[in-house]
KOLMISE-61262 format. One record per residue (C-alpha): x, y, z; residue number from 0. Coordinates in Angstrom, 2 decimals. Layout:
<vexbas>
[vexba [X Y Z] NUM];
...
</vexbas>
This chain:
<vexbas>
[vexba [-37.02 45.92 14.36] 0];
[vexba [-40.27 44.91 12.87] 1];
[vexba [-40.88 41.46 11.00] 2];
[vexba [-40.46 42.71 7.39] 3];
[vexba [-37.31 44.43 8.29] 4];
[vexba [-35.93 41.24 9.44] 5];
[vexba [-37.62 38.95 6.19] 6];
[vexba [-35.47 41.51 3.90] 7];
[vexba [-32.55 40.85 6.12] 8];
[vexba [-33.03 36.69 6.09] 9];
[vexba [-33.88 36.97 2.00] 10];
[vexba [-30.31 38.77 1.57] 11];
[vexba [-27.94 36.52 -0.38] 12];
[vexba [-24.21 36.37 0.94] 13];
[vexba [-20.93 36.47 -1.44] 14];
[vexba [-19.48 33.21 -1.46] 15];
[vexba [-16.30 34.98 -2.26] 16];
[vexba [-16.14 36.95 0.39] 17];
[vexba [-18.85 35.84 2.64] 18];
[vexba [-20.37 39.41 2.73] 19];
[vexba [-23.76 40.01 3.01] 20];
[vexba [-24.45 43.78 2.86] 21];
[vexba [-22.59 45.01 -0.16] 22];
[vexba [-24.90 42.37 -2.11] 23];
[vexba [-26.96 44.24 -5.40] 24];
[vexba [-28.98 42.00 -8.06] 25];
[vexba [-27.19 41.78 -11.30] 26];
[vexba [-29.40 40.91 -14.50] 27];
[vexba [-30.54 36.84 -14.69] 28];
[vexba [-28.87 33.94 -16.01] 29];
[vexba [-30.18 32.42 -18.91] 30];
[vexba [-31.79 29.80 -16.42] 31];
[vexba [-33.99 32.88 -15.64] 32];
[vexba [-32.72 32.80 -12.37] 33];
[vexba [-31.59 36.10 -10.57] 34];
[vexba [-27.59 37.16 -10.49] 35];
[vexba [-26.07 39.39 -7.71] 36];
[vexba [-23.12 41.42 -7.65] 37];
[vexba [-20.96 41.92 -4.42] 38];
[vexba [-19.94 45.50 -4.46] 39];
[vexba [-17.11 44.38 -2.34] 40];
[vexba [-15.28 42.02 -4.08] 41];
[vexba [-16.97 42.97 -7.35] 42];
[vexba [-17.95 39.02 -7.84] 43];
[vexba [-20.82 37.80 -9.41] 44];
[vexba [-22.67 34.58 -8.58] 45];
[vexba [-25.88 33.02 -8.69] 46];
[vexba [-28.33 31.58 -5.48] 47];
[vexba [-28.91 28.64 -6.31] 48];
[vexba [-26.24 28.09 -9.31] 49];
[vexba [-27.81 25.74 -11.87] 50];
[vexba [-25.44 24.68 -14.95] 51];
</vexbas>
């Protein structure tokens, strides 16, 4: 494995519903502007970090 293959592994968010990692896709952004994600597993959606 080269380095950037593993930095794209480290940087990938995991599903704190069903602690998944690889069914992970990005999902729009919050109206904090941060990023959402979508599991494709457990089709939940969540925020990293989750700001109210």
């Amino acid at each position: 494995m080269t380095m950037t293959t593993l930095l794209k592994q480290r940087q990938r968010p995991t599903c704190p519903h069903c602690d998944t990692a690889t069914q992970i896709r990005k999902h729009g952004k919050a109206r904090s502007g941060l990023p959402c994600y979508m599991c494709l597993g457990c089709r939940g959606t969540f925020q990293v970090p989750y700001i109210y």
